[in-house]
C-alpha positions in Angstrom: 119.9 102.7 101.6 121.9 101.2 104.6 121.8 98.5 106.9 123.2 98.1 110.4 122.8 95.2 112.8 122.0 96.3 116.4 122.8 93.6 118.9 121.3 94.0 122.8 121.2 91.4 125.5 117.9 90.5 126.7 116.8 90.1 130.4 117.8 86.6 130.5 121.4 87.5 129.3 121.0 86.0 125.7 122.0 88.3 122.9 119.5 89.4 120.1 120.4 90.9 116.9 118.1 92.5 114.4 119.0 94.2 111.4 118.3 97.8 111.2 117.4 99.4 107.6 117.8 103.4 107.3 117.1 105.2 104.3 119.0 108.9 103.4 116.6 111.1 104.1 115.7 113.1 100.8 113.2 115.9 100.7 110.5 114.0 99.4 110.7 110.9 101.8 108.1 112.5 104.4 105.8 112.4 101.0 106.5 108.6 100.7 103.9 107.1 103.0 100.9 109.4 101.3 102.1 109.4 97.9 99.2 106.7 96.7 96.2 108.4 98.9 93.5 110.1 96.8 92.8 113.7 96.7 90.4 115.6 94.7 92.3 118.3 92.0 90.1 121.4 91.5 90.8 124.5 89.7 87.8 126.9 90.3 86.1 129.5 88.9 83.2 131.7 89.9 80.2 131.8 88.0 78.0 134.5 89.1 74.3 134.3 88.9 74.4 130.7 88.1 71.1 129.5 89.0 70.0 125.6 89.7 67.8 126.0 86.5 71.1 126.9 84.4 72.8 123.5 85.8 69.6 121.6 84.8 70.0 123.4 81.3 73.7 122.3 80.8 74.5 120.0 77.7 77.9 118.6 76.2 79.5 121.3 74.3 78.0 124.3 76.8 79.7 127.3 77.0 79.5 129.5 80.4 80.6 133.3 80.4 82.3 133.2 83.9 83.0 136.9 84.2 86.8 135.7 84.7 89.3 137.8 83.0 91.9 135.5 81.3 94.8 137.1 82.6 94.1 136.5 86.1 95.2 133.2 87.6 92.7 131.1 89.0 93.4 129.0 92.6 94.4 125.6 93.0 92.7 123.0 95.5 93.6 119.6 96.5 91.3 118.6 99.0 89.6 122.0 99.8 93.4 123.2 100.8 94.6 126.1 98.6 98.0 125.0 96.8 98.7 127.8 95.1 97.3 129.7 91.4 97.3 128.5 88.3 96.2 130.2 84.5 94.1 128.0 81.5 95.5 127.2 79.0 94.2 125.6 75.8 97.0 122.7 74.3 95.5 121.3 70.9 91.5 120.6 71.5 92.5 120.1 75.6 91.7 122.6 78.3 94.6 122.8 80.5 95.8 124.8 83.4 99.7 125.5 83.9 100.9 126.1 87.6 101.9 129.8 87.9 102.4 129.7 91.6 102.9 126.8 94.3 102.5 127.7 98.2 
């Protein structure tokens, strides 16, 4: 970070100073301002011929046969906005998903 002082003379012909603070730009600095908004993380996968009834149905410990075949990557959302693909993974008792690709 570094400061300069910028001096200008008004209409009045008094001087003003104020002190001017830049940062170095770094490629995540446009990021900086939206870094603590929300967004919504979703990794989805089609479930074909899933009916309302089979939602009511649902209990803890379900198990769905989505069709999916596990080698093919699944996208990304943040938002409704694709971010890229990513592949499940399972890391101890934890379903995970590891970024394969990033747009």
């Amino acid at each position: 970070m570094s400061s300069a002082i910028v001096a200008a003379t008004t209409g009045n012909g008094q001087t003003a100073q104020a002190t001017e603070t830049s940062v170095k730009a770094d490629k995540n600095d446009h990021w900086a301002d939206a870094g603590f908004l929300p967004c919504r993380l979703s990794a989805e996968v089609d479930i074909a011929k899933f009916t309302v009834r089979d939602l009511f149905c649902l209990e803890v410990d379900s198990v769905l046969d989505t069709g999916w075949v596990q080698s093919i990557d699944v996208p990304l959302r943040a938002n409704s906005q694709l971010l890229g693909w990513v592949e499940f993974e399972v890391i101890g008792e934890r379903l995970a998903v590891r970024l394969t690709e990033l747009y």
